[in-house]
mmCIF file of the N, C-alpha and C atoms, coordinates in Angstrom:
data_MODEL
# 
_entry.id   MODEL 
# 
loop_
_atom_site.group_PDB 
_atom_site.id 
_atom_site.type_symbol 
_atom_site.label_atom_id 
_atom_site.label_alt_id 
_atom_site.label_comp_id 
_atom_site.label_asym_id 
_atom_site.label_entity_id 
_atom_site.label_seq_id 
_atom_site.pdbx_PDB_ins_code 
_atom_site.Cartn_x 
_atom_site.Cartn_y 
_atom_site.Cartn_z 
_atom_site.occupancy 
_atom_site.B_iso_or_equiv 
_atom_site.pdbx_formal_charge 
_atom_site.auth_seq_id 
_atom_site.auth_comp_id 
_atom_site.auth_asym_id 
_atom_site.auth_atom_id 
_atom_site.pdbx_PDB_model_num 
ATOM 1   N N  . UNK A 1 1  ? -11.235 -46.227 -115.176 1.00 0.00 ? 1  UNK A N  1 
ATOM 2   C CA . UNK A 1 1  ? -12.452 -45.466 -115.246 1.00 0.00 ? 1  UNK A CA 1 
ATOM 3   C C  . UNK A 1 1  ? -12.586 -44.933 -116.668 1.00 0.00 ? 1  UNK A C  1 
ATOM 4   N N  . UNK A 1 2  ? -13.532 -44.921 -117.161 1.00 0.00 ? 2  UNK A N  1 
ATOM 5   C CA . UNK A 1 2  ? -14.430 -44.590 -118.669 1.00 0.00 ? 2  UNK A CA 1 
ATOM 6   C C  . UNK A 1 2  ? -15.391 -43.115 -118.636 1.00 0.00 ? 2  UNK A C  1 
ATOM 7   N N  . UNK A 1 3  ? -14.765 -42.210 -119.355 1.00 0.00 ? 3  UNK A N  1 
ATOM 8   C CA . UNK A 1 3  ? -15.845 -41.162 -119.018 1.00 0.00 ? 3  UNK A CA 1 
ATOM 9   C C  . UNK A 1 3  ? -16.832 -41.243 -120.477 1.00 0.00 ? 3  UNK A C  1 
ATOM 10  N N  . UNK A 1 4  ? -17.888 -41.105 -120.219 1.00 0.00 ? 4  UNK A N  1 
ATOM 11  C CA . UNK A 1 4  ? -18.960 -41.549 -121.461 1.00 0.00 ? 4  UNK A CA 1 
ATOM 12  C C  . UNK A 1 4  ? -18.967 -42.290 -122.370 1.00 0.00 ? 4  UNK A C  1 
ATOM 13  N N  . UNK A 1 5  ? -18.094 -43.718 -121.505 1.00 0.00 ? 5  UNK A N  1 
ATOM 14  C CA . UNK A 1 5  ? -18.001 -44.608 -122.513 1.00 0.00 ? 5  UNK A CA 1 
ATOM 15  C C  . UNK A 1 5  ? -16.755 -44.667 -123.461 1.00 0.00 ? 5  UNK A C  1 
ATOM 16  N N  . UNK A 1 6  ? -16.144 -43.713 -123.808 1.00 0.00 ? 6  UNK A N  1 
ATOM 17  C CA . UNK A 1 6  ? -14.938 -43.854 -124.477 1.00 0.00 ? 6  UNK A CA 1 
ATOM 18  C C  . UNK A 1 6  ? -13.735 -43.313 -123.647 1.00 0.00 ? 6  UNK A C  1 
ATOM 19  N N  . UNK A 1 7  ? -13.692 -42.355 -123.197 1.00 0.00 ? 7  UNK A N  1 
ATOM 20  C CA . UNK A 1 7  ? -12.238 -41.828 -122.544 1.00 0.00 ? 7  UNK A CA 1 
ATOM 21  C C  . UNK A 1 7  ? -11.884 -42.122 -121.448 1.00 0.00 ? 7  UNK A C  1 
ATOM 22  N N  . UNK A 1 8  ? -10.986 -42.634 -121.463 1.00 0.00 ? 8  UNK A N  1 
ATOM 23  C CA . UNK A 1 8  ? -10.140 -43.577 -119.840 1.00 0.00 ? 8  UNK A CA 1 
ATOM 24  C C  . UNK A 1 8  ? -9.456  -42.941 -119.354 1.00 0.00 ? 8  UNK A C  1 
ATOM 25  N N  . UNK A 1 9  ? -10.246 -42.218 -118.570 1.00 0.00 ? 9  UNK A N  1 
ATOM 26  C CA . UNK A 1 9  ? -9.554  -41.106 -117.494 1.00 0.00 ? 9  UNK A CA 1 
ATOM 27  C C  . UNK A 1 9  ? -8.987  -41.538 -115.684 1.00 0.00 ? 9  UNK A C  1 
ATOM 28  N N  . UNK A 1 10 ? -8.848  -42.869 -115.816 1.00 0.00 ? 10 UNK A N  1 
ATOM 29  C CA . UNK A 1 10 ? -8.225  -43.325 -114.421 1.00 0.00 ? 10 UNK A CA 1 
ATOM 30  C C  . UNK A 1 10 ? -8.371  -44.573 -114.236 1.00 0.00 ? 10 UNK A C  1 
ATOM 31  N N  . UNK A 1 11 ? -8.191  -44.846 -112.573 1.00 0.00 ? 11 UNK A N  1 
ATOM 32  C CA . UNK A 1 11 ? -8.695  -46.342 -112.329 1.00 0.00 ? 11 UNK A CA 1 
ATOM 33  C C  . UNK A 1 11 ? -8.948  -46.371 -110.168 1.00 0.00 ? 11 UNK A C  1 
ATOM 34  N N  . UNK A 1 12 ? -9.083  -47.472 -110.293 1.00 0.00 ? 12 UNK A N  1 
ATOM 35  C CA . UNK A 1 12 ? -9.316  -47.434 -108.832 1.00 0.00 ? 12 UNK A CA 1 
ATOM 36  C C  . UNK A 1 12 ? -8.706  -48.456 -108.327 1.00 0.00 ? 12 UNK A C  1 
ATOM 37  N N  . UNK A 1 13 ? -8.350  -48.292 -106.649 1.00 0.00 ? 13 UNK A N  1 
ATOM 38  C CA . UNK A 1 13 ? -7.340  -49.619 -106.278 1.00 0.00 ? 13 UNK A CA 1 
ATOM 39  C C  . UNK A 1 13 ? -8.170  -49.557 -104.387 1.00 0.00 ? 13 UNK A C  1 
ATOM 40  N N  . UNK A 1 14 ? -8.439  -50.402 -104.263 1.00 0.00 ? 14 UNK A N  1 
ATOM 41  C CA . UNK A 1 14 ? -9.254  -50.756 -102.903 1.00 0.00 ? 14 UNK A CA 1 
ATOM 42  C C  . UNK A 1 14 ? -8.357  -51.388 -101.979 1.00 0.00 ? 14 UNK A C  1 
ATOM 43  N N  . UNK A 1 15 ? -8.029  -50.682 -100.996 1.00 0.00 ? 15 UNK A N  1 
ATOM 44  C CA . UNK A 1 15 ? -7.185  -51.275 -99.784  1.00 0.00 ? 15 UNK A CA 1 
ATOM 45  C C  . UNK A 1 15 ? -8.235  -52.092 -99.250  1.00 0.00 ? 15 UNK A C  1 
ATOM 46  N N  . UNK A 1 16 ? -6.881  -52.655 -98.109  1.00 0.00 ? 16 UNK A N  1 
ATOM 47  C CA . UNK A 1 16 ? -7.084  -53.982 -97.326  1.00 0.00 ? 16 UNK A CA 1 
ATOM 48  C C  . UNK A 1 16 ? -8.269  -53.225 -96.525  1.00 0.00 ? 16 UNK A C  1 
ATOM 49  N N  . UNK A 1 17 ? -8.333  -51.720 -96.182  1.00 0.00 ? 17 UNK A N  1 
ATOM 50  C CA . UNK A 1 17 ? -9.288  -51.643 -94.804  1.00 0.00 ? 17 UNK A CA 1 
ATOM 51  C C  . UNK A 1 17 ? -10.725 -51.232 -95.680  1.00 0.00 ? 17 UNK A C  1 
ATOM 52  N N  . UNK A 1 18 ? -10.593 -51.238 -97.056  1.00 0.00 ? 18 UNK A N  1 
ATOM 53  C CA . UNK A 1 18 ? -11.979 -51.343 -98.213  1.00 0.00 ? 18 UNK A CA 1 
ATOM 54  C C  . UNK A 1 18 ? -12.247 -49.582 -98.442  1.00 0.00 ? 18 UNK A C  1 
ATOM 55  N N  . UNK A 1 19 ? -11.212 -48.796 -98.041  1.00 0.00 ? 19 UNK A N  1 
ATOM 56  C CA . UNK A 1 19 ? -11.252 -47.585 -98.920  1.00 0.00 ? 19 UNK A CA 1 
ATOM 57  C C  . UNK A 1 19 ? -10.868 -48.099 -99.889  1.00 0.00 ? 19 UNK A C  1 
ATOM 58  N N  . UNK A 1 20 ? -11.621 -47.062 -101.081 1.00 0.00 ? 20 UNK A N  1 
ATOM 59  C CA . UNK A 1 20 ? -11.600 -47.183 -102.280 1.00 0.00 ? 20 UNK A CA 1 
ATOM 60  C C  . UNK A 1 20 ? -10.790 -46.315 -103.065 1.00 0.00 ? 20 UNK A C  1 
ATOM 61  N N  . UNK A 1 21 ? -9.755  -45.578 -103.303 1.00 0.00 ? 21 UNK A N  1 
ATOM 62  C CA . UNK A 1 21 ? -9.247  -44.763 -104.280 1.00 0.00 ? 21 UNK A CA 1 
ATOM 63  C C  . UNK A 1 21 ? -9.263  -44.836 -105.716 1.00 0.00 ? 21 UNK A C  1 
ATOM 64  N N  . UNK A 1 22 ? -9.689  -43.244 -106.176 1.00 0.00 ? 22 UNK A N  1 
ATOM 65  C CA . UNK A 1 22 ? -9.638  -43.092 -107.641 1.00 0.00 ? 22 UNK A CA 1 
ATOM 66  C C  . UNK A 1 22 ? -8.429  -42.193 -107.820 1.00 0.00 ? 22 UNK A C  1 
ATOM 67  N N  . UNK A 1 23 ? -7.694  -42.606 -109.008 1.00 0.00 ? 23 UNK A N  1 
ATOM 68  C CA . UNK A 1 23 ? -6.383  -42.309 -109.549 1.00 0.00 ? 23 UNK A CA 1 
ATOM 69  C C  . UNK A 1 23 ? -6.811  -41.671 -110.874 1.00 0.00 ? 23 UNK A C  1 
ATOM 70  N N  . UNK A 1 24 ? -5.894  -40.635 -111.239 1.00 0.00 ? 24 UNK A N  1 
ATOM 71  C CA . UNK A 1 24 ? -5.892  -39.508 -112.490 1.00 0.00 ? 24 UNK A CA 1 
ATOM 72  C C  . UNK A 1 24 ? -5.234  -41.172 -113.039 1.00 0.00 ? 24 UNK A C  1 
ATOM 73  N N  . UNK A 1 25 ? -5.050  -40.268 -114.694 1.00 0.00 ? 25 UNK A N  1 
ATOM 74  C CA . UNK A 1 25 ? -4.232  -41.570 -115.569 1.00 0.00 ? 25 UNK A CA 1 
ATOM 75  C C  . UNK A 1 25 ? -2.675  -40.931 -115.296 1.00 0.00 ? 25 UNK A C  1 
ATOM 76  N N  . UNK A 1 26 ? -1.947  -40.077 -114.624 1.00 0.00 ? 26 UNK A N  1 
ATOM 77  C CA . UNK A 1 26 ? -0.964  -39.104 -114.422 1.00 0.00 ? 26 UNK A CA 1 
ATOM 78  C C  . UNK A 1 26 ? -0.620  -40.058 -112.780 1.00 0.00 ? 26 UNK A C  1 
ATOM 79  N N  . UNK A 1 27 ? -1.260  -40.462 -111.957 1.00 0.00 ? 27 UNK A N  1 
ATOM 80  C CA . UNK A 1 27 ? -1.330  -41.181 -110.836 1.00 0.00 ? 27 UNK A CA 1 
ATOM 81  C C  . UNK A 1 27 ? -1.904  -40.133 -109.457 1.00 0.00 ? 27 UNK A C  1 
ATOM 82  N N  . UNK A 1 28 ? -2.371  -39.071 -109.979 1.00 0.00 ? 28 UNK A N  1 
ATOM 83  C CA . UNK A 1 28 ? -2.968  -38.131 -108.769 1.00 0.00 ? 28 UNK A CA 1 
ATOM 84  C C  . UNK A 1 28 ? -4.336  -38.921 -107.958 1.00 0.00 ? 28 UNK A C  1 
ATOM 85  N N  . UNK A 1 29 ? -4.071  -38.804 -106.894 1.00 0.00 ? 29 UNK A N  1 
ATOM 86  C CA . UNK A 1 29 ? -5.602  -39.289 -106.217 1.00 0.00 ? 29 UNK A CA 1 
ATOM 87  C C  . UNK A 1 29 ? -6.351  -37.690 -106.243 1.00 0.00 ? 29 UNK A C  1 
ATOM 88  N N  . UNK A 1 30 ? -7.376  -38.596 -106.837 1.00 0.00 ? 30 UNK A N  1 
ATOM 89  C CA . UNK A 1 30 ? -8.798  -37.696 -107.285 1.00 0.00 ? 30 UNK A CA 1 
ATOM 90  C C  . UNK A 1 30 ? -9.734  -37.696 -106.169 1.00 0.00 ? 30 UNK A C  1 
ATOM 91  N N  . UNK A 1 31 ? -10.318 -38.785 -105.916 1.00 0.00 ? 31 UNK A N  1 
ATOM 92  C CA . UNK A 1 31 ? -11.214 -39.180 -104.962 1.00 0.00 ? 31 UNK A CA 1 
ATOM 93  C C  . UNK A 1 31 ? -11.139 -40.475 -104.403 1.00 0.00 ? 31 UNK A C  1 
ATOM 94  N N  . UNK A 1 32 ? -11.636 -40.120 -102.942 1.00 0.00 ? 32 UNK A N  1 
ATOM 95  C CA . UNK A 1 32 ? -11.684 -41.851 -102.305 1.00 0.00 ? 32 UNK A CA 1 
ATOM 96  C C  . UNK A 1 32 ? -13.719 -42.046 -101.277 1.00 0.00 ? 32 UNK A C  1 
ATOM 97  N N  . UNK A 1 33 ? -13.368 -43.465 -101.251 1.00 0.00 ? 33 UNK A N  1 
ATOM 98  C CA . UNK A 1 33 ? -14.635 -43.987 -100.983 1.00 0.00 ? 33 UNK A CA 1 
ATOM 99  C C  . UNK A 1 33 ? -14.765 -44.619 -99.955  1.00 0.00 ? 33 UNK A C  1 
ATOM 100 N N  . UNK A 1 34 ? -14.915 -44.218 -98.847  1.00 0.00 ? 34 UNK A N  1 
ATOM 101 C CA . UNK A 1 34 ? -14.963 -44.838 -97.434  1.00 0.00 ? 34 UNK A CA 1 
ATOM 102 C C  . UNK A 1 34 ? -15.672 -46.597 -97.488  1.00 0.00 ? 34 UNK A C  1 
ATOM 103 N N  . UNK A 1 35 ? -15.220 -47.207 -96.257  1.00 0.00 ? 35 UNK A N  1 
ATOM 104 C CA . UNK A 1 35 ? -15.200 -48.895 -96.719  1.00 0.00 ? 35 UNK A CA 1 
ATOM 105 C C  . UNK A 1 35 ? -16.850 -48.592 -96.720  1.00 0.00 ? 35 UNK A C  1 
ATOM 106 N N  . UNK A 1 36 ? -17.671 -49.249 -97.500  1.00 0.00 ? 36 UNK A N  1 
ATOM 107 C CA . UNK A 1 36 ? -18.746 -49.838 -97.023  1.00 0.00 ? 36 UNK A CA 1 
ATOM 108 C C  . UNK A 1 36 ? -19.443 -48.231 -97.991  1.00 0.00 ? 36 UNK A C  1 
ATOM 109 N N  . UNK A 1 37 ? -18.896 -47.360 -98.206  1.00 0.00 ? 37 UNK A N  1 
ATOM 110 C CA . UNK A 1 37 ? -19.682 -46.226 -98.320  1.00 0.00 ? 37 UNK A CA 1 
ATOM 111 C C  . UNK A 1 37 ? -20.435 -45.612 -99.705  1.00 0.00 ? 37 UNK A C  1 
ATOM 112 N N  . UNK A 1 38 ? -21.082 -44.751 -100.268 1.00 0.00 ? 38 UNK A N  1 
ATOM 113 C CA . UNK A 1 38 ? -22.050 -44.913 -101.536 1.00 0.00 ? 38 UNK A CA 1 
ATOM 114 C C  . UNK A 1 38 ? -21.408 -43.343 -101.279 1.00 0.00 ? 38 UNK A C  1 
ATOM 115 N N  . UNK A 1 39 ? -21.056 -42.823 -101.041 1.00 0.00 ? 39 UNK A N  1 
ATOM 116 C CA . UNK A 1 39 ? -20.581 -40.773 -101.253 1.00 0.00 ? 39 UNK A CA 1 
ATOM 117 C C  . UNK A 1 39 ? -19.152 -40.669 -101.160 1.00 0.00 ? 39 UNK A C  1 
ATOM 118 N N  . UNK A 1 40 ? -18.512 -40.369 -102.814 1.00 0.00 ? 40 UNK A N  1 
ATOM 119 C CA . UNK A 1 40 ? -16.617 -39.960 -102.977 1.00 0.00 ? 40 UNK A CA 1 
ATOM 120 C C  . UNK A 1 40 ? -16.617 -38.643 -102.355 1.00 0.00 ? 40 UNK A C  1 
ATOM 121 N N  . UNK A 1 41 ? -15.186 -38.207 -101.891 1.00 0.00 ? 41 UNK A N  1 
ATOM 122 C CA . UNK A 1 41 ? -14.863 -37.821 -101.157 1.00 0.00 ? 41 UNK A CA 1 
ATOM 123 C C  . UNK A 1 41 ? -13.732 -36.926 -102.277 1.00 0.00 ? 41 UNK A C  1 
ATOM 124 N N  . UNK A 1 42 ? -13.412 -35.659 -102.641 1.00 0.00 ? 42 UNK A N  1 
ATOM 125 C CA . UNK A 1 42 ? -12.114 -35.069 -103.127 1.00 0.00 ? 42 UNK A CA 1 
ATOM 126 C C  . UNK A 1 42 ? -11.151 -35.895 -101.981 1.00 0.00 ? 42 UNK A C  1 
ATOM 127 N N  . UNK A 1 43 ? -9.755  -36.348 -102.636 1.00 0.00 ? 43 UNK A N  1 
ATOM 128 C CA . UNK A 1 43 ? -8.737  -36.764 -102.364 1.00 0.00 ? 43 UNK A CA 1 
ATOM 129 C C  . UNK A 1 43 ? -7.962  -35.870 -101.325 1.00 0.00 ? 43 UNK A C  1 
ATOM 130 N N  . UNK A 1 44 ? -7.951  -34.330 -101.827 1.00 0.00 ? 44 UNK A N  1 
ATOM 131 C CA . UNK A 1 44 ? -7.274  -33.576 -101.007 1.00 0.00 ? 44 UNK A CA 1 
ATOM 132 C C  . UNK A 1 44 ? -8.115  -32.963 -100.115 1.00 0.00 ? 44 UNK A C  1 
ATOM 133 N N  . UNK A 1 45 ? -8.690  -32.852 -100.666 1.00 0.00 ? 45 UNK A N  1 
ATOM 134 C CA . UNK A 1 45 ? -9.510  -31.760 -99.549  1.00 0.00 ? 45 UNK A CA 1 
ATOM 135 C C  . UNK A 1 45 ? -10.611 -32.332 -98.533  1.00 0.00 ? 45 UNK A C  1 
ATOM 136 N N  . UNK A 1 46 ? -11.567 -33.112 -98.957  1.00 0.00 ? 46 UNK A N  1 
ATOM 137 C CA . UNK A 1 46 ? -12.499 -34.323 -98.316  1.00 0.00 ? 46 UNK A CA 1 
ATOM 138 C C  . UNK A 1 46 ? -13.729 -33.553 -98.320  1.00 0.00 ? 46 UNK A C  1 
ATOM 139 N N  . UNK A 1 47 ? -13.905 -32.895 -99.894  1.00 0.00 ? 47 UNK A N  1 
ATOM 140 C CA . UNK A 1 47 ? -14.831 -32.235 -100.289 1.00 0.00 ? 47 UNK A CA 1 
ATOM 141 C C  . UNK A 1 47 ? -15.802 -33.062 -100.660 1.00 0.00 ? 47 UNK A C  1 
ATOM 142 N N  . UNK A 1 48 ? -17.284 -33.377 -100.616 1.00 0.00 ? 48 UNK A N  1 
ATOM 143 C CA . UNK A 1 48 ? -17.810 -34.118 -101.033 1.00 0.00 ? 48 UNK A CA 1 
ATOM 144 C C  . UNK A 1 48 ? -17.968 -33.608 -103.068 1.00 0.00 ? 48 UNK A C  1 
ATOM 145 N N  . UNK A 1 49 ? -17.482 -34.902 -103.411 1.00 0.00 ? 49 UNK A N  1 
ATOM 146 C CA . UNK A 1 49 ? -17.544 -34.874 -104.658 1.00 0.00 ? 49 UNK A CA 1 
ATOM 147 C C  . UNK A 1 49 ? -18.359 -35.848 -105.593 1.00 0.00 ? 49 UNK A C  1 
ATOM 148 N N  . UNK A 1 50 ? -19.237 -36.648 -105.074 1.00 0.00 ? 50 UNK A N  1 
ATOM 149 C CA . UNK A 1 50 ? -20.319 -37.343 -105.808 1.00 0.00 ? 50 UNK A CA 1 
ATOM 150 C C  . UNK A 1 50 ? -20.663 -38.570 -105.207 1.00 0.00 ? 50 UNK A C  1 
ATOM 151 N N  . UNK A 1 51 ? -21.651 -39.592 -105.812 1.00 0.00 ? 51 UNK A N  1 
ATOM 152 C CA . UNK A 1 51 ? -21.769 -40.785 -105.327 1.00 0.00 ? 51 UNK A CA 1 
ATOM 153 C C  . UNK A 1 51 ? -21.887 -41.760 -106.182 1.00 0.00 ? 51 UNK A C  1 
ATOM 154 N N  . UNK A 1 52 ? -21.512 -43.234 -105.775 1.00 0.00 ? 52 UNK A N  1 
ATOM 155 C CA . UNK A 1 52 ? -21.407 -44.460 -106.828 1.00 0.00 ? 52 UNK A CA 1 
ATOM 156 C C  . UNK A 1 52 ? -22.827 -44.893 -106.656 1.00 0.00 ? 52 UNK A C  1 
ATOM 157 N N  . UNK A 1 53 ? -22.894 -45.483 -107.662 1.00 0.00 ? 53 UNK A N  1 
ATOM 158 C CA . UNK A 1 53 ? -23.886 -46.452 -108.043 1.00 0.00 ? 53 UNK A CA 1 
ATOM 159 C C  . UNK A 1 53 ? -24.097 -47.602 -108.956 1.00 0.00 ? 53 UNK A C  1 
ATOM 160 N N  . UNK A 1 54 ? -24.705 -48.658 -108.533 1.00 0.00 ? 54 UNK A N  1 
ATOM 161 C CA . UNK A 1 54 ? -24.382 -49.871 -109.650 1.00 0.00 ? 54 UNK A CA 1 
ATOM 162 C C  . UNK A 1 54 ? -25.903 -49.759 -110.720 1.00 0.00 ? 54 UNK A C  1 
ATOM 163 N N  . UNK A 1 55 ? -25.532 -49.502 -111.715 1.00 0.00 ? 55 UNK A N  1 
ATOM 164 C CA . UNK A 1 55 ? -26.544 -49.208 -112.874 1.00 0.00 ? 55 UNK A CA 1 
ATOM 165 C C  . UNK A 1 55 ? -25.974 -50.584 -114.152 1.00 0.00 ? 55 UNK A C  1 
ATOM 166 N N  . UNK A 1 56 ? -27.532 -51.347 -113.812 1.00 0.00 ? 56 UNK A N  1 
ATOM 167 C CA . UNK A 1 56 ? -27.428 -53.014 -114.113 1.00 0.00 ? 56 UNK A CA 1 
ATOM 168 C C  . UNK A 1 56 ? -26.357 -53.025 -113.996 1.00 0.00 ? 56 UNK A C  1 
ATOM 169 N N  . UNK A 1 57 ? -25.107 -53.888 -114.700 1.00 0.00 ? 57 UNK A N  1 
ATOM 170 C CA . UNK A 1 57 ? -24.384 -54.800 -113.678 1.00 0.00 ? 57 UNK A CA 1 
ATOM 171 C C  . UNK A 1 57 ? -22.972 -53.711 -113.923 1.00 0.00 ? 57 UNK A C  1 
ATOM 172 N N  . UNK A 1 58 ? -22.880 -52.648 -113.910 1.00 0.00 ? 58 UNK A N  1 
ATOM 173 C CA . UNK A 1 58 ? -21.935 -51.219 -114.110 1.00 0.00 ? 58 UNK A CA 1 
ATOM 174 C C  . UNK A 1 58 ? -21.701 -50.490 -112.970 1.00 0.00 ? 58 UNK A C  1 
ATOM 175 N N  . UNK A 1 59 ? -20.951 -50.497 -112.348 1.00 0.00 ? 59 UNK A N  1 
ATOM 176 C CA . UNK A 1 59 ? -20.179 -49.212 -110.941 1.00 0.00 ? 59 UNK A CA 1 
ATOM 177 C C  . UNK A 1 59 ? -20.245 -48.334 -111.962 1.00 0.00 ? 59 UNK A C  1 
ATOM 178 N N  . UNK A 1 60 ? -20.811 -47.001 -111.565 1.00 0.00 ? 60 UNK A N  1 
ATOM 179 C CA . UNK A 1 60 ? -20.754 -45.696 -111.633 1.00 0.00 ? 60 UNK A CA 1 
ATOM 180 C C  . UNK A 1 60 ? -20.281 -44.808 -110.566 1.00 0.00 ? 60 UNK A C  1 
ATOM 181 N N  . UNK A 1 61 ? -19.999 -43.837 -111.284 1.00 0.00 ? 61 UNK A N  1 
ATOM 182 C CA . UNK A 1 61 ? -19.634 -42.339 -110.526 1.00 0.00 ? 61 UNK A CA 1 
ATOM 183 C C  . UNK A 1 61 ? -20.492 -41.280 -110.898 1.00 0.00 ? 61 UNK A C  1 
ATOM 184 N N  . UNK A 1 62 ? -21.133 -40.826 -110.036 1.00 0.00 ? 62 UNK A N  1 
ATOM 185 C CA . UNK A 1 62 ? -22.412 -39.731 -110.221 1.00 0.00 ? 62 UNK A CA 1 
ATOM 186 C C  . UNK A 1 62 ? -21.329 -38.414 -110.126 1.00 0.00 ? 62 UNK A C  1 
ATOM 187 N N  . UNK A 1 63 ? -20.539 -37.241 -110.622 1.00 0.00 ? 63 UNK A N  1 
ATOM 188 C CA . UNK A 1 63 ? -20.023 -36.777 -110.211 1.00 0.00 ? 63 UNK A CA 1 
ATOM 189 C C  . UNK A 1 63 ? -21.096 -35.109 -109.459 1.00 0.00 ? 63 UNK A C  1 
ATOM 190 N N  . UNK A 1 64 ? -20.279 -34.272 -108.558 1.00 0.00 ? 64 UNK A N  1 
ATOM 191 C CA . UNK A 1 64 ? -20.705 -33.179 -108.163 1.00 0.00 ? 64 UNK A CA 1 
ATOM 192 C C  . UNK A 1 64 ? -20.187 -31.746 -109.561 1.00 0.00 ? 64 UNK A C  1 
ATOM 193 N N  . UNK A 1 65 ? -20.607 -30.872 -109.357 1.00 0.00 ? 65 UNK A N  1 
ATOM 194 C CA . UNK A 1 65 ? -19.971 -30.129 -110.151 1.00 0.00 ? 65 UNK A CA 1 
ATOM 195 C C  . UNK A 1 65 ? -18.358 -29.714 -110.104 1.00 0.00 ? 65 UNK A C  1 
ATOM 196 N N  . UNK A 1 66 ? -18.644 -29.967 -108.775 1.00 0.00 ? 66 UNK A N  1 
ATOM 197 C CA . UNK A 1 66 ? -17.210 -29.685 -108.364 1.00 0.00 ? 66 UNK A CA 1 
ATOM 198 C C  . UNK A 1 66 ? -15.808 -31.091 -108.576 1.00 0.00 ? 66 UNK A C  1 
ATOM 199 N N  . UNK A 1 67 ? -16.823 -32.320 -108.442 1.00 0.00 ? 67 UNK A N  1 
ATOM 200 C CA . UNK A 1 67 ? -16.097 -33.651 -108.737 1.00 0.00 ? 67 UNK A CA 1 
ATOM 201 C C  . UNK A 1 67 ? -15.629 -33.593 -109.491 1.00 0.00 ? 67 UNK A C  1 
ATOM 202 N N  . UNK A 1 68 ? -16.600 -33.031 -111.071 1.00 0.00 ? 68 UNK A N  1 
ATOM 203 C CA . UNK A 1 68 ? -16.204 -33.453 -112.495 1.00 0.00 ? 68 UNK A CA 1 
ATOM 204 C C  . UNK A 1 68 ? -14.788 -32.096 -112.216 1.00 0.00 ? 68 UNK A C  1 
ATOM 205 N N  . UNK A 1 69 ? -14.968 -31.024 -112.238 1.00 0.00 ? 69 UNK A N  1 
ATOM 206 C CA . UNK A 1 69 ? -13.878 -30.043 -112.363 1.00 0.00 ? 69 UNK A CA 1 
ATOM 207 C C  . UNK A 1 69 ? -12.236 -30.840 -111.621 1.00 0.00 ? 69 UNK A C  1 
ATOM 208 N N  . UNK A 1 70 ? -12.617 -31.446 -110.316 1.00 0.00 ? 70 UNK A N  1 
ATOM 209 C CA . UNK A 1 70 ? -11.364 -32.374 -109.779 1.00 0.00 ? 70 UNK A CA 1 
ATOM 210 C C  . UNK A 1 70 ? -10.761 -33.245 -111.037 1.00 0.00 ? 70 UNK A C  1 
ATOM 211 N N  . UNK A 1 71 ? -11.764 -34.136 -111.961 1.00 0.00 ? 71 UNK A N  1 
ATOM 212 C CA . UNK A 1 71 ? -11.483 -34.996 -112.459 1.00 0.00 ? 71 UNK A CA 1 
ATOM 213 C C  . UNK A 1 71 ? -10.746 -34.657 -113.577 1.00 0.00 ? 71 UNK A C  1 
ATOM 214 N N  . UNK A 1 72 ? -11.536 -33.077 -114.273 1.00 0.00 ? 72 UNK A N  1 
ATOM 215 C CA . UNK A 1 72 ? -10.801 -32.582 -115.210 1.00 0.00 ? 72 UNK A CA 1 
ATOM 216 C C  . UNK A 1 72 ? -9.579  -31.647 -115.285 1.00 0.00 ? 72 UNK A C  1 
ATOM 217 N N  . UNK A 1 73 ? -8.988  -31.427 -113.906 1.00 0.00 ? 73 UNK A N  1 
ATOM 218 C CA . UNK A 1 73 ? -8.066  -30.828 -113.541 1.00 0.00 ? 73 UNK A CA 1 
ATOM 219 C C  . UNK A 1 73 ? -6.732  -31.870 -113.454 1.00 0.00 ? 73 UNK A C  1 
ATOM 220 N N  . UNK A 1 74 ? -7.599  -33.295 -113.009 1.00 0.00 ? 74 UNK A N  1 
ATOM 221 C CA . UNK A 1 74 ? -6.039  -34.306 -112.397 1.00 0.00 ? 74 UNK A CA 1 
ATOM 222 C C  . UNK A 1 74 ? -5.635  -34.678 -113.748 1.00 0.00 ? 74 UNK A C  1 
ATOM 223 N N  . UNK A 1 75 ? -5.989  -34.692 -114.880 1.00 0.00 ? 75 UNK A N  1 
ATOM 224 C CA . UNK A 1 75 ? -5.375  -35.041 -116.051 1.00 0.00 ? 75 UNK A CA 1 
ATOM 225 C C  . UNK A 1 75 ? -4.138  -35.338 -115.832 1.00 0.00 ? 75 UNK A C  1 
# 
């Protein structure tokens, strides 16, 4: 994962049942993405923390206020 294009703040790894997990660059789960689903989820808590979107041919992460603070905490 790329935050504004330059800083690589994680990555993601999709199980067999098509949850999606996002990983700190440290290996913390940040957020996950139910199979089939468009709204992340906080890792620990199952706080809603934002939604993906494909912007032309780019997966995004829309974050919540509260997402981005998760994201900048799992450092």
């Amino acid at each position: 994962m790329i935050l504004n294009g330059r800083t690589f703040v994680g990555y993601h790894v999709t199980t067999e049942n098509g949850v999606t997990n996002f990983f700190s660059t440290s290996g913390k789960r940040m957020f996950y993405l139910p199979n089939n689903g468009k709204v992340i989820f906080e890792g620990r808590s199952g706080r809603f923390g934002g939604v993906v979107a494909t912007v032309g041919n780019q997966f995004s992460l829309v974050l919540t206020e509260h997402g981005y603070r998760v994201l900048q905490l799992s450092k």
